[in-house]
PDB file of N, CA, C and O in Angstrom:
ATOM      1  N   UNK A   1       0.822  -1.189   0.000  1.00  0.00           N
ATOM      2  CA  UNK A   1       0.000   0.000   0.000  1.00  0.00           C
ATOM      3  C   UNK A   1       0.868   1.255   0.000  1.00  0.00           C
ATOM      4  O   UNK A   1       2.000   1.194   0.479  1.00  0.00           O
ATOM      5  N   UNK A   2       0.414   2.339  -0.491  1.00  0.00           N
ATOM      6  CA  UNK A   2       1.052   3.489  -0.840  1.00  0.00           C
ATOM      7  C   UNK A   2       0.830   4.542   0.528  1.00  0.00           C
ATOM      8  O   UNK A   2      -0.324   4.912   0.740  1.00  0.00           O
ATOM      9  N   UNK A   3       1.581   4.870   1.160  1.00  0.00           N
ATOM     10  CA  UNK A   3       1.705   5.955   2.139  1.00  0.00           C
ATOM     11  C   UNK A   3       1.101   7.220   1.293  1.00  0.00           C
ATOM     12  O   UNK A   3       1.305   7.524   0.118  1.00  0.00           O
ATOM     13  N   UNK A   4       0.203   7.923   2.390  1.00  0.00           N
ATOM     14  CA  UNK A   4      -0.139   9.291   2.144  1.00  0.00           C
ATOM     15  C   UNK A   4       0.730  10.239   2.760  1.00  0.00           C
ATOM     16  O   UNK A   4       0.765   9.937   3.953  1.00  0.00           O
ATOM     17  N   UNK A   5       1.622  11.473   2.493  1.00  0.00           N
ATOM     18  CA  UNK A   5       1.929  12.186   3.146  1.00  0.00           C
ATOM     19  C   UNK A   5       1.985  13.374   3.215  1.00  0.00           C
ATOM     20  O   UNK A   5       2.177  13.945   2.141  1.00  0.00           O
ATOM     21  N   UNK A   6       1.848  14.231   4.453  1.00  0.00           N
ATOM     22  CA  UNK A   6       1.304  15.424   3.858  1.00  0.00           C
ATOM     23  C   UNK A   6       2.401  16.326   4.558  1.00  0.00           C
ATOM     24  O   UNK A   6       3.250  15.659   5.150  1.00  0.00           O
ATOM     25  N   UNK A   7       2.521  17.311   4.601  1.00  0.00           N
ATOM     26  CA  UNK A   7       3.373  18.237   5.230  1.00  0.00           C
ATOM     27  C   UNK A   7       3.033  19.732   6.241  1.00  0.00           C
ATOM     28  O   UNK A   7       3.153  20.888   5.835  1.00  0.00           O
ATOM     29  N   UNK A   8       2.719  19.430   7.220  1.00  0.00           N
ATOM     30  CA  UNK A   8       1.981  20.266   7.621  1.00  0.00           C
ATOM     31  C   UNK A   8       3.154  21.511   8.764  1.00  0.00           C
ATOM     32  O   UNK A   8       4.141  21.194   9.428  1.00  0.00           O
ATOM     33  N   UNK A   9       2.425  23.089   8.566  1.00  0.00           N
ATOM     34  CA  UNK A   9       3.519  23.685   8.903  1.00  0.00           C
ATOM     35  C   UNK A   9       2.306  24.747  10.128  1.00  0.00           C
ATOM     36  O   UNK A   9       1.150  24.668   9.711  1.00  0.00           O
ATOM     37  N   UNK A  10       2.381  25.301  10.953  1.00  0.00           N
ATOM     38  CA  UNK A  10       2.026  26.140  11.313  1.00  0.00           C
ATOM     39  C   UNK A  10       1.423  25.820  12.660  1.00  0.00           C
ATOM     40  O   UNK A  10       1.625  24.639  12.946  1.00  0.00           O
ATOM     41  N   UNK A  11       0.627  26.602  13.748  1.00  0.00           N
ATOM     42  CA  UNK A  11       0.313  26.030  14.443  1.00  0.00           C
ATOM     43  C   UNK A  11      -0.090  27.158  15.697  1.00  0.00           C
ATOM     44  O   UNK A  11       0.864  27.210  16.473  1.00  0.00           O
ATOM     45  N   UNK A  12      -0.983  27.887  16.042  1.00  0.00           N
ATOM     46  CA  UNK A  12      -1.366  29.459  16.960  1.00  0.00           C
ATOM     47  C   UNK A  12      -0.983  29.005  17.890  1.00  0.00           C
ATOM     48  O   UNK A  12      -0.138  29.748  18.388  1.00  0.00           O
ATOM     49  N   UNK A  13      -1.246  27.571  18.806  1.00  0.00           N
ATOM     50  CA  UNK A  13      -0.850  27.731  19.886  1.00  0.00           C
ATOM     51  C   UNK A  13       0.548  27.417  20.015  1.00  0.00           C
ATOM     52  O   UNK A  13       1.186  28.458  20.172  1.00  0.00           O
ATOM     53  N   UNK A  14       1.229  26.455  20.011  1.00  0.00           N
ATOM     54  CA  UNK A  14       2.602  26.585  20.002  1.00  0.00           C
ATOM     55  C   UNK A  14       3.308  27.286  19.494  1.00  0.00           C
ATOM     56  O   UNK A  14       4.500  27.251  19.798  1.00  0.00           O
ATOM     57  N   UNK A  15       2.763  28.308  18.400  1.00  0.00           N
ATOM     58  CA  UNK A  15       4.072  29.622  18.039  1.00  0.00           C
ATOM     59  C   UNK A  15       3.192  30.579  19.271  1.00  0.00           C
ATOM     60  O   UNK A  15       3.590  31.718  19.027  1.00  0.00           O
ATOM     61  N   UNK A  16       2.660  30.636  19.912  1.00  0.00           N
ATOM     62  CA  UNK A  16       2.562  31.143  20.833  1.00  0.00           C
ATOM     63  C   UNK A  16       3.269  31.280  21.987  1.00  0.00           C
ATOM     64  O   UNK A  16       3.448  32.372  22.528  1.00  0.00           O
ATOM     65  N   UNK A  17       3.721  30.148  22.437  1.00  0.00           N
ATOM     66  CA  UNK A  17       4.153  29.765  23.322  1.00  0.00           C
ATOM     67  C   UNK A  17       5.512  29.219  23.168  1.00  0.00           C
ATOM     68  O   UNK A  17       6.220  28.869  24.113  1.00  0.00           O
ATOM     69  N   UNK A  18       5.910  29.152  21.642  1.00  0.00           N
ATOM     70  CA  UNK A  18       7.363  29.129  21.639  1.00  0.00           C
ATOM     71  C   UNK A  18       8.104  30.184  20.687  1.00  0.00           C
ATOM     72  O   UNK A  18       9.238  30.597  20.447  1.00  0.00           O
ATOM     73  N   UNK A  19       6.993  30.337  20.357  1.00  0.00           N
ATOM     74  CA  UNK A  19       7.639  31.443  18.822  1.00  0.00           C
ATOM     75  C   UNK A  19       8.294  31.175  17.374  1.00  0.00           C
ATOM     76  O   UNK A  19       8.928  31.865  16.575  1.00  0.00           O
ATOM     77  N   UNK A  20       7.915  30.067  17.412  1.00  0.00           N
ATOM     78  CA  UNK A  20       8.165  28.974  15.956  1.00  0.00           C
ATOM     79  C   UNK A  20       7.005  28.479  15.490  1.00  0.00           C
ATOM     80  O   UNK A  20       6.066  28.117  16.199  1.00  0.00           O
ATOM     81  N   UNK A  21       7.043  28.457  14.404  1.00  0.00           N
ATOM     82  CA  UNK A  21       5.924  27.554  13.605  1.00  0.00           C
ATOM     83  C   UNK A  21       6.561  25.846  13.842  1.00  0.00           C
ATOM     84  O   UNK A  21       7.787  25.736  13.808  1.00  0.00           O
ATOM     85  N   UNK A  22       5.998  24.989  13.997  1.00  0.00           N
ATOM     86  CA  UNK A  22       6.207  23.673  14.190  1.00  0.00           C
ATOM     87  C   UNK A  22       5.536  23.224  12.771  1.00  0.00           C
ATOM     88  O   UNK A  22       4.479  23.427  12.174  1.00  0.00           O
ATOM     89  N   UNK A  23       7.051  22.318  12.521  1.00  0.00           N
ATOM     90  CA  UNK A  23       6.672  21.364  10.983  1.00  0.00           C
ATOM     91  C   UNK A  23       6.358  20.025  11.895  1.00  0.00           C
ATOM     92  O   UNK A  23       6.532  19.643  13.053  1.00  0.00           O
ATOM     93  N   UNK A  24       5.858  19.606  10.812  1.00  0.00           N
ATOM     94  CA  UNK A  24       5.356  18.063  11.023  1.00  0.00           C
ATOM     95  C   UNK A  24       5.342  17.146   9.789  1.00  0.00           C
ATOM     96  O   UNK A  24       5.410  17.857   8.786  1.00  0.00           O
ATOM     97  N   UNK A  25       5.286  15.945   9.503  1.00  0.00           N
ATOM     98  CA  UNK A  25       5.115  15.050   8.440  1.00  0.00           C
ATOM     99  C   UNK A  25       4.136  13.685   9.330  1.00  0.00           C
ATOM    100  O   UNK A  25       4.214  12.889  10.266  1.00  0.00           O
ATOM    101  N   UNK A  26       3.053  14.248   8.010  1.00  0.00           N
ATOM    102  CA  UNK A  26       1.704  13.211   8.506  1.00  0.00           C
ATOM    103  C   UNK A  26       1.795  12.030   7.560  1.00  0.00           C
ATOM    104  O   UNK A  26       1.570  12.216   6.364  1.00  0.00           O
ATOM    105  N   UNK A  27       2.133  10.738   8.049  1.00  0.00           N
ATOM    106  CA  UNK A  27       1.700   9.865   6.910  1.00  0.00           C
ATOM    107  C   UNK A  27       0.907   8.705   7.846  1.00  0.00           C
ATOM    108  O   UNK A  27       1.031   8.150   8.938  1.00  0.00           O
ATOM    109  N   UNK A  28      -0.255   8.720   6.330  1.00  0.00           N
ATOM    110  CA  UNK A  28      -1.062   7.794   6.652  1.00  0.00           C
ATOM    111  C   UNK A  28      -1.256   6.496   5.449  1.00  0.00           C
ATOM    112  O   UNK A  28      -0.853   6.513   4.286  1.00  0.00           O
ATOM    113  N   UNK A  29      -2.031   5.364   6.181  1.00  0.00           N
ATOM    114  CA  UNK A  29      -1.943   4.154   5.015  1.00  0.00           C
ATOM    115  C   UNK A  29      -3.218   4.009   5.308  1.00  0.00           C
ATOM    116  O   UNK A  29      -3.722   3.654   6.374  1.00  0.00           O
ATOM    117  N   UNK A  30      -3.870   4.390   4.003  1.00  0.00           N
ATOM    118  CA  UNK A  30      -5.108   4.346   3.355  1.00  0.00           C
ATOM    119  C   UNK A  30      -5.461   2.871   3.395  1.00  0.00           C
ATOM    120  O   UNK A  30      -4.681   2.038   2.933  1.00  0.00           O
ATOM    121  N   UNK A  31      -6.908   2.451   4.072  1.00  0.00           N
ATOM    122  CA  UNK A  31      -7.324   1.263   4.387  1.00  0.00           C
ATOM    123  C   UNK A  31      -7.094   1.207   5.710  1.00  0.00           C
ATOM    124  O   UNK A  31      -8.218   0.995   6.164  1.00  0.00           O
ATOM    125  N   UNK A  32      -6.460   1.254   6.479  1.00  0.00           N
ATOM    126  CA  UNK A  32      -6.234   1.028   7.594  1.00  0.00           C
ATOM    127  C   UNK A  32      -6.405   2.277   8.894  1.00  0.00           C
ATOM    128  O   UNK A  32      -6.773   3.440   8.728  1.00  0.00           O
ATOM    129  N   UNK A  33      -6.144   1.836   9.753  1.00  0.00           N
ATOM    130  CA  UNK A  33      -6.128   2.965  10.788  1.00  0.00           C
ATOM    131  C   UNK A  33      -4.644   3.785  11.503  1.00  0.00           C
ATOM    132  O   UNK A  33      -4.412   4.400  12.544  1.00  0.00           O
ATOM    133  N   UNK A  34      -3.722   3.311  10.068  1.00  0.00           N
ATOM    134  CA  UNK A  34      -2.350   3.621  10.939  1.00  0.00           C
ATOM    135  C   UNK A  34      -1.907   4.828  10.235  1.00  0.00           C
ATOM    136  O   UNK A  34      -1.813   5.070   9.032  1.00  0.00           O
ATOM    137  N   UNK A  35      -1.706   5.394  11.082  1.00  0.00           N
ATOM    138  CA  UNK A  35      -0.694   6.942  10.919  1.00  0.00           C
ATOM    139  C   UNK A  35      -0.025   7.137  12.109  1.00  0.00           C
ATOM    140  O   UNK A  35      -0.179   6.675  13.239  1.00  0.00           O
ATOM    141  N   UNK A  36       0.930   8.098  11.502  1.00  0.00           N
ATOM    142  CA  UNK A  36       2.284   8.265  12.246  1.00  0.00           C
ATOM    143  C   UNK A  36       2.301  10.159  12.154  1.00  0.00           C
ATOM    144  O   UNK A  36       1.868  10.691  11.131  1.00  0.00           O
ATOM    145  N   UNK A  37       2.838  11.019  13.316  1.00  0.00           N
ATOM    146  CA  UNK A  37       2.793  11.968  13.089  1.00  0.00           C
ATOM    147  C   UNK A  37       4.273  12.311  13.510  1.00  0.00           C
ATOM    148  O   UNK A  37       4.807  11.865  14.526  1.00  0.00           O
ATOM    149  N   UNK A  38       4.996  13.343  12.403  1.00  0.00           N
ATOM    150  CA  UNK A  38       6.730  13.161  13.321  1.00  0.00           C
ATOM    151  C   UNK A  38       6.580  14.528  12.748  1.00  0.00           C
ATOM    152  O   UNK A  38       6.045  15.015  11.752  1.00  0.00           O
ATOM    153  N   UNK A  39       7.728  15.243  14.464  1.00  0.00           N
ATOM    154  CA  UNK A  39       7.954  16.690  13.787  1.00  0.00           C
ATOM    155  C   UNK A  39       9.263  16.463  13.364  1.00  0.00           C
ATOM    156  O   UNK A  39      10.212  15.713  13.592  1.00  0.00           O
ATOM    157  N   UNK A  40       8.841  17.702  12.437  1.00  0.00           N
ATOM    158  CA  UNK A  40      10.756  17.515  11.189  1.00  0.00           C
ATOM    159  C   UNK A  40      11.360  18.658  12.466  1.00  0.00           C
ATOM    160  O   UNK A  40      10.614  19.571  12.821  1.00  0.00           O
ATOM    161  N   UNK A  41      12.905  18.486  13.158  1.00  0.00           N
ATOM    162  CA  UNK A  41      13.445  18.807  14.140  1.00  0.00           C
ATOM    163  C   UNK A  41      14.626  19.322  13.141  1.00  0.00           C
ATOM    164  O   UNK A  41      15.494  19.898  13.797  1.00  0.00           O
ATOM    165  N   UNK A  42      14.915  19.284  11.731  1.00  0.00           N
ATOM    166  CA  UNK A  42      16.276  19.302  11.334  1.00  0.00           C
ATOM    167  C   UNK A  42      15.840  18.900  10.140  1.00  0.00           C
ATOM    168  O   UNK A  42      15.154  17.879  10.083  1.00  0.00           O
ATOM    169  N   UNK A  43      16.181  19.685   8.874  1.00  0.00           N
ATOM    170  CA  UNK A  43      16.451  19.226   7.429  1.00  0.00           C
ATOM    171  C   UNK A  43      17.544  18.872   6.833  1.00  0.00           C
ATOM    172  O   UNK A  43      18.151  19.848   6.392  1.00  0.00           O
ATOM    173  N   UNK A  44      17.947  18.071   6.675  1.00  0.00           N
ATOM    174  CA  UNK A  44      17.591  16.556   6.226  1.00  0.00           C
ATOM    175  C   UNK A  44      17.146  16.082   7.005  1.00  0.00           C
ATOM    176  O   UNK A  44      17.702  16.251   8.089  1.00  0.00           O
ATOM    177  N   UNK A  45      16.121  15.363   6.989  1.00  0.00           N
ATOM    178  CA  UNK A  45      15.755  14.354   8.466  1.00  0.00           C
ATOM    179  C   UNK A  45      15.098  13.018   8.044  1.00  0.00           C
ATOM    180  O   UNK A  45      14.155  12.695   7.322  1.00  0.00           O
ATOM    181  N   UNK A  46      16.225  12.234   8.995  1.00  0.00           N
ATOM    182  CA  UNK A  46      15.673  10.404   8.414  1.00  0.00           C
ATOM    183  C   UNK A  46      15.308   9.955  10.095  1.00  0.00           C
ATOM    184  O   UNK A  46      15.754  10.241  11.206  1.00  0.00           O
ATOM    185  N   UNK A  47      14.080   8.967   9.455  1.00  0.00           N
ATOM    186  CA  UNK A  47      13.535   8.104  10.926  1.00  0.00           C
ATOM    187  C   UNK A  47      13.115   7.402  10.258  1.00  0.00           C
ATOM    188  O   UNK A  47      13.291   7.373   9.040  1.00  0.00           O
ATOM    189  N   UNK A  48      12.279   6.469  11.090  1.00  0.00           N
ATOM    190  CA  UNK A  48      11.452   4.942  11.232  1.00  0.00           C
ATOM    191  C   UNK A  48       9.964   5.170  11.912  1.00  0.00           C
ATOM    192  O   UNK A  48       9.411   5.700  12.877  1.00  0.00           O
ATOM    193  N   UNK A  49       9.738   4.477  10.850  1.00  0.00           N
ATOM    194  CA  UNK A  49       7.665   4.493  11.645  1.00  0.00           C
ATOM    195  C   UNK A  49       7.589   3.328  11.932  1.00  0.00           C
ATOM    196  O   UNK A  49       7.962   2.501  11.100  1.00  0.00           O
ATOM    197  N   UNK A  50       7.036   2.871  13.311  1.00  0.00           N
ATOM    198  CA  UNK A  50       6.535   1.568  13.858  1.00  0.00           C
ATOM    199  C   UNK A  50       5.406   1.339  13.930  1.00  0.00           C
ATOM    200  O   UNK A  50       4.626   2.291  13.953  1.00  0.00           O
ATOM    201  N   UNK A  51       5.035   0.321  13.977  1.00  0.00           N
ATOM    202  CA  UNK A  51       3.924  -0.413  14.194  1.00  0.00           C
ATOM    203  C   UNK A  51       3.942  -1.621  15.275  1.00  0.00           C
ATOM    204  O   UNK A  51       4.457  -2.681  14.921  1.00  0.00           O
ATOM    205  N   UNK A  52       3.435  -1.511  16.492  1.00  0.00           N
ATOM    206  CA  UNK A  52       3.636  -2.587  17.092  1.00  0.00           C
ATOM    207  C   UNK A  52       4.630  -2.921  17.330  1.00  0.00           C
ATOM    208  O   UNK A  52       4.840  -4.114  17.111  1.00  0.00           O
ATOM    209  N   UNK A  53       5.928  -1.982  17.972  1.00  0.00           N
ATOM    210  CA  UNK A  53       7.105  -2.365  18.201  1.00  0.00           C
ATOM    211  C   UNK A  53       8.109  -2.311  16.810  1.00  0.00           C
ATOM    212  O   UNK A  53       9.265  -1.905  16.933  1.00  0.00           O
ATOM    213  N   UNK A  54       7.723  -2.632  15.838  1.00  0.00           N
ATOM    214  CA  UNK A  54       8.274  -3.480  14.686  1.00  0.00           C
ATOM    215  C   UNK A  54       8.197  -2.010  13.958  1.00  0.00           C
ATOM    216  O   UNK A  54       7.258  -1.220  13.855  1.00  0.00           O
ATOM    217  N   UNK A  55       9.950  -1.937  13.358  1.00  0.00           N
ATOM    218  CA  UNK A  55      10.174  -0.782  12.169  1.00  0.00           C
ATOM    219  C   UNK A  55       9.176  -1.789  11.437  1.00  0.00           C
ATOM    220  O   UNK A  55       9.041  -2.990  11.669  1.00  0.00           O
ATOM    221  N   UNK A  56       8.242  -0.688  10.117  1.00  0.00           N
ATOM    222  CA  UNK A  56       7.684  -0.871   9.164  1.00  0.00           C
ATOM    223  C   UNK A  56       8.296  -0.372   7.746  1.00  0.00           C
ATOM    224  O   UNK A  56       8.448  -0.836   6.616  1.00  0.00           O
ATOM    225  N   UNK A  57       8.576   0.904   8.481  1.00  0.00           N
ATOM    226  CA  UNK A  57       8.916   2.014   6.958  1.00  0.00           C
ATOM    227  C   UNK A  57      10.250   2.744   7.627  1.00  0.00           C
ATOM    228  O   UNK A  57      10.253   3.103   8.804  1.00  0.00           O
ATOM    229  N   UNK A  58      11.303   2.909   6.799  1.00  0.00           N
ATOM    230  CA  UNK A  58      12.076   4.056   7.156  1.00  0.00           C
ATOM    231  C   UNK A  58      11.500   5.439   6.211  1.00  0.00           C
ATOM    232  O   UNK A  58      10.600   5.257   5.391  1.00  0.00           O
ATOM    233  N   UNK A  59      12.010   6.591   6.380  1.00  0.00           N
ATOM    234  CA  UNK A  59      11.969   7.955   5.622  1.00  0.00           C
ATOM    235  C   UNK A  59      12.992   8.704   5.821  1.00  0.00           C
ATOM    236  O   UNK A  59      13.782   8.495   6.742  1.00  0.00           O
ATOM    237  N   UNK A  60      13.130   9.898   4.783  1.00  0.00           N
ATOM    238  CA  UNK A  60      13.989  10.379   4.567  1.00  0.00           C
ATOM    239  C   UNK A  60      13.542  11.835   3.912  1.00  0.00           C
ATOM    240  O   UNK A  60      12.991  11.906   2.813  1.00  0.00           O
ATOM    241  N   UNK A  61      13.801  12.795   4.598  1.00  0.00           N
ATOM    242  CA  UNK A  61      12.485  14.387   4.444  1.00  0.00           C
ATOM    243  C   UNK A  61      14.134  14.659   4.193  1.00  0.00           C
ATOM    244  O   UNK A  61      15.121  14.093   4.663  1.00  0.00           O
ATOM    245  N   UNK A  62      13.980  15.848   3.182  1.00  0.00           N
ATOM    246  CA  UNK A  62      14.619  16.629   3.161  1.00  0.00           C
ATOM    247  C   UNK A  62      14.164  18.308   2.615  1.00  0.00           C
ATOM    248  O   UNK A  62      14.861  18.868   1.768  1.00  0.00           O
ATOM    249  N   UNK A  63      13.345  18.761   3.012  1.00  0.00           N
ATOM    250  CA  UNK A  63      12.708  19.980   2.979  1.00  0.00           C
ATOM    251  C   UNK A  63      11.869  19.881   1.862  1.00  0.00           C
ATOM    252  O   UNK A  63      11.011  20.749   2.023  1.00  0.00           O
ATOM    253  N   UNK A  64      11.658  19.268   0.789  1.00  0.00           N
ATOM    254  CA  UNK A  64      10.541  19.260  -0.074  1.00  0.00           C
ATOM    255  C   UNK A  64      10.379  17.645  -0.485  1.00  0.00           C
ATOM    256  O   UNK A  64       9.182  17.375  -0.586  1.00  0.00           O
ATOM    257  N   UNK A  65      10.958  16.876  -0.662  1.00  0.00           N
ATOM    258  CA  UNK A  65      10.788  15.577  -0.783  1.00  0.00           C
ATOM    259  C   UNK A  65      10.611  14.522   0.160  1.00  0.00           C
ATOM    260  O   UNK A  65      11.603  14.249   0.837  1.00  0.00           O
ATOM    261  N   UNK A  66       9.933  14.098   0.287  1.00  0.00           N
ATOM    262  CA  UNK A  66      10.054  12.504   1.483  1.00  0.00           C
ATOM    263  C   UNK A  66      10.012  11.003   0.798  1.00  0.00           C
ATOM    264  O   UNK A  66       9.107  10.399   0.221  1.00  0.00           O
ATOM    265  N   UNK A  67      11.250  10.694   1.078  1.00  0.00           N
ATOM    266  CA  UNK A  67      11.226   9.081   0.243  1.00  0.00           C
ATOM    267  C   UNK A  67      11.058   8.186   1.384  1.00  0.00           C
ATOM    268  O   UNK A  67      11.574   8.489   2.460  1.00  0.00           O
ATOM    269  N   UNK A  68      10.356   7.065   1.244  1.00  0.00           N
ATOM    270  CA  UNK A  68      10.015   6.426   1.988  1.00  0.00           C
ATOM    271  C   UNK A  68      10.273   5.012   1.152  1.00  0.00           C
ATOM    272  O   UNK A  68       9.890   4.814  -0.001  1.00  0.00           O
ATOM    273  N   UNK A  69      11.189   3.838   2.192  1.00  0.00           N
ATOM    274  CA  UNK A  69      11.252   2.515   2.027  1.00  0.00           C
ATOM    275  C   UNK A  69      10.521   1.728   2.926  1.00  0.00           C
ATOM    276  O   UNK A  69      10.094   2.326   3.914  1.00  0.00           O
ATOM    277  N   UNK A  70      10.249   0.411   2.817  1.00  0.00           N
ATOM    278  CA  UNK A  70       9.803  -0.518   3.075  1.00  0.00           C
ATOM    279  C   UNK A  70      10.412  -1.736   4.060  1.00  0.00           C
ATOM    280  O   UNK A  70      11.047  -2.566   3.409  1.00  0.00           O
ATOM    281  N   UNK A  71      10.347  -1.989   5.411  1.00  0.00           N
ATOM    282  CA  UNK A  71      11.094  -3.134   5.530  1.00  0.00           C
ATOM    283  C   UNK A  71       9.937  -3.832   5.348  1.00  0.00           C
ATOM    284  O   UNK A  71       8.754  -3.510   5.463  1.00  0.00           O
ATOM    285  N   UNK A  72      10.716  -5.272   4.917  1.00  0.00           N
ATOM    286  CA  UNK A  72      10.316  -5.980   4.640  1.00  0.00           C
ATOM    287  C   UNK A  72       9.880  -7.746   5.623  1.00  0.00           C
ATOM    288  O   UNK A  72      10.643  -7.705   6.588  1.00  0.00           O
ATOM    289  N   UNK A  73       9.482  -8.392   5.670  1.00  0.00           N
ATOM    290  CA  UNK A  73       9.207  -9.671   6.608  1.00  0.00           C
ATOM    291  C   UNK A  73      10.514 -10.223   6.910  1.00  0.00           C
ATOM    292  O   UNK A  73      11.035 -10.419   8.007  1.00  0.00           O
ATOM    293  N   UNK A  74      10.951 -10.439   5.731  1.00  0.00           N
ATOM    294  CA  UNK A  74      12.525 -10.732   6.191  1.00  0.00           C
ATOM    295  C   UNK A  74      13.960  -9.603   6.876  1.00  0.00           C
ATOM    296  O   UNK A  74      15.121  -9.786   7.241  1.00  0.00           O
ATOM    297  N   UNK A  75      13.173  -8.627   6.778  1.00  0.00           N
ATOM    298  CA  UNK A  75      14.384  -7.468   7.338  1.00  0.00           C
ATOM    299  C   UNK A  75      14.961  -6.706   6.651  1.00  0.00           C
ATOM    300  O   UNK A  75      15.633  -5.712   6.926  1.00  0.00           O
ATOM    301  N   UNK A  76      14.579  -7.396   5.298  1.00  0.00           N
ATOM    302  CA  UNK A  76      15.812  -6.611   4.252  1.00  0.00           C
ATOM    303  C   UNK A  76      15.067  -5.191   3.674  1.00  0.00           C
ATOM    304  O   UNK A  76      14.043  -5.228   4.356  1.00  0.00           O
ATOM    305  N   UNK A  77      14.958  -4.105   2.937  1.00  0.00           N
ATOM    306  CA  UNK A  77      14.767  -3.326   2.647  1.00  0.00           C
ATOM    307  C   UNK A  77      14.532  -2.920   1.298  1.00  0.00           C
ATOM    308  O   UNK A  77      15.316  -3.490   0.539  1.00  0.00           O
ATOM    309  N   UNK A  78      13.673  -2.080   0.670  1.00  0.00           N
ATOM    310  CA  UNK A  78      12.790  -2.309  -0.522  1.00  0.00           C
ATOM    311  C   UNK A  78      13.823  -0.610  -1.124  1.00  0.00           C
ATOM    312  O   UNK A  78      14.423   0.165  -0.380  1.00  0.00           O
ATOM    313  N   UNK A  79      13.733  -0.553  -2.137  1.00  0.00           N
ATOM    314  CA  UNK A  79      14.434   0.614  -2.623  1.00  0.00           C
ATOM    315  C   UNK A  79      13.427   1.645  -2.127  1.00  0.00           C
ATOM    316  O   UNK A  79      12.295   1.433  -1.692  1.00  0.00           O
ATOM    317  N   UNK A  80      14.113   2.890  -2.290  1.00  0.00           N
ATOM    318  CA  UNK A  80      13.615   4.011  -1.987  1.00  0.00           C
ATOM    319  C   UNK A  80      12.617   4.761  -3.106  1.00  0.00           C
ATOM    320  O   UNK A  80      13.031   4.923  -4.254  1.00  0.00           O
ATOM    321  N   UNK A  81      11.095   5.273  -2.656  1.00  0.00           N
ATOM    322  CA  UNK A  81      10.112   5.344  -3.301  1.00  0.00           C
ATOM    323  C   UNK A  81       9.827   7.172  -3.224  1.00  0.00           C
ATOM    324  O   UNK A  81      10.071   7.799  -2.193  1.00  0.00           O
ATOM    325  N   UNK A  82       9.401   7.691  -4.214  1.00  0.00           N
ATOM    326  CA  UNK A  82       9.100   8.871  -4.001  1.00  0.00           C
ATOM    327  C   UNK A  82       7.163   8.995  -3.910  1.00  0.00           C
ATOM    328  O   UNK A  82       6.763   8.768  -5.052  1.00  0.00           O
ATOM    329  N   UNK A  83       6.445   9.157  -3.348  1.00  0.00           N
ATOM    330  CA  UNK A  83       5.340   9.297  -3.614  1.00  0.00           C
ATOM    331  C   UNK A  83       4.547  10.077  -4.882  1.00  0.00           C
ATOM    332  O   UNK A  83       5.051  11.198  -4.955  1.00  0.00           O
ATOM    333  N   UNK A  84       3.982   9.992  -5.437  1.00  0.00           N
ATOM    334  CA  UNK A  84       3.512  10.760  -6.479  1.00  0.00           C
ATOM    335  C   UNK A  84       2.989  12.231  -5.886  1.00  0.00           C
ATOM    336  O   UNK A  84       3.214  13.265  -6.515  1.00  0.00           O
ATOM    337  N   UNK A  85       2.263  12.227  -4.603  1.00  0.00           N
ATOM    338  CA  UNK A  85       1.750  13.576  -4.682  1.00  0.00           C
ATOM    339  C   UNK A  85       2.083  13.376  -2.977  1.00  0.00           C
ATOM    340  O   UNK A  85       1.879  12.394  -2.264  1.00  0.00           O
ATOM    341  N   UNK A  86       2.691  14.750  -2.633  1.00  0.00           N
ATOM    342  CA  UNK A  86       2.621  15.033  -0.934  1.00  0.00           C
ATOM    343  C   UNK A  86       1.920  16.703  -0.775  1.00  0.00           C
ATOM    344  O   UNK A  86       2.183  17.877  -1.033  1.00  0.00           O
ATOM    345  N   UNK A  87       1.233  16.143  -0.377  1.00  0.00           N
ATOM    346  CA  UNK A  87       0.309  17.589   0.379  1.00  0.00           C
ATOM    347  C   UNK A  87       0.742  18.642   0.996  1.00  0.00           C
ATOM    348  O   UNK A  87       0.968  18.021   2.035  1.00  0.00           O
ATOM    349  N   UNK A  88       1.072  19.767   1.272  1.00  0.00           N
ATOM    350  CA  UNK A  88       1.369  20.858   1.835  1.00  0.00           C
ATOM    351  C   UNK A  88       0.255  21.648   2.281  1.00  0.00           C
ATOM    352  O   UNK A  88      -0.560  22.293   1.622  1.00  0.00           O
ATOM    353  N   UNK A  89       0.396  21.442   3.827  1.00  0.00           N
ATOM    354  CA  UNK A  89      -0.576  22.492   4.620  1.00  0.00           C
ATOM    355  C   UNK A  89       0.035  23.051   5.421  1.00  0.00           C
ATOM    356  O   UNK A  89       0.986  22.651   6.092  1.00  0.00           O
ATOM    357  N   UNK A  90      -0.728  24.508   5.398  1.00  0.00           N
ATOM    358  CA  UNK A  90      -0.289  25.483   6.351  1.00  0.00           C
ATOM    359  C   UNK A  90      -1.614  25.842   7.459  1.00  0.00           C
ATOM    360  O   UNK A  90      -2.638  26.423   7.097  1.00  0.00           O
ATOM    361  N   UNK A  91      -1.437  25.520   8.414  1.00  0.00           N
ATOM    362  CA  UNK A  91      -1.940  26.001   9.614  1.00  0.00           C
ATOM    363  C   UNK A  91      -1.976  27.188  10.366  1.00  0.00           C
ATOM    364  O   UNK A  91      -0.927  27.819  10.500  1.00  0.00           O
ATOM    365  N   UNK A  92      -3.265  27.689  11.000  1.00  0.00           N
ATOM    366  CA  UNK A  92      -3.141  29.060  11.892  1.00  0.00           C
ATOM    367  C   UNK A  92      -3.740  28.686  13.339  1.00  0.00           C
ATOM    368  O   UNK A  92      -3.777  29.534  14.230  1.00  0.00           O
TER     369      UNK A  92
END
C-alpha cells in the first residue's frame, strides 16, 4: 500500500508559546487505521515508523521531498520510493 503524506507547517498555539511555527510530516496508510505523526526537528531528516514495536517504513524528508522505504518480513529493505503527490498544509 502506498503511504499518504502530507506536510503540515504552522500552528497558533505553540508559536505562541514558543515562537516557531512547528513542521510536522503526517503519513497515513489508506485502508487502515495507521498513521504516524513526526515533527521535522532538522532538514535533512531520516527516521522509522513503527507499528507494534516493529520498524515498518524508514523515511527520509529533506525539505521538499520525502522518500520512503519498506522493511520488509525478512528485514531486508525495498528501494527508496518517491510518492507521487505530498500535500502541503499550512496552519493558523
Amino acid at each position: 500500500m502506498e503511504l499518504q503524506i502530507t506536510f503540515q507547517q504552522g500552528g497558533m498555539r505553540e508559536f505562541e508559546r514558543t515562537g516557531i511555527y512547528p513542521e510536522y510530516l503526517l503519513f497515513n496508510l489508506p485502508g487502515t487505521k495507521q498513521s504516524w505523526r513526526i515533527r521535522i526537528k532538522e532538514k535533512p531528516q531520516e527516521g522509522v515508523l513503527k507499528s507494534n514495536g516493529r520498524i515498518v517504513y524508514h523515511y527520509c524528508f529533506d525539505g521538499d521531498v520525502c522518500k520512503t522505504r519498506i522493511v520488509k518480513e525478512d528485514g531486508s529493505l525495498s528501494n527508496w520510493k518517491e510518492p507521487e503527490v505530498i500535500i502541503f498544509e499550512m496552519r493558523d
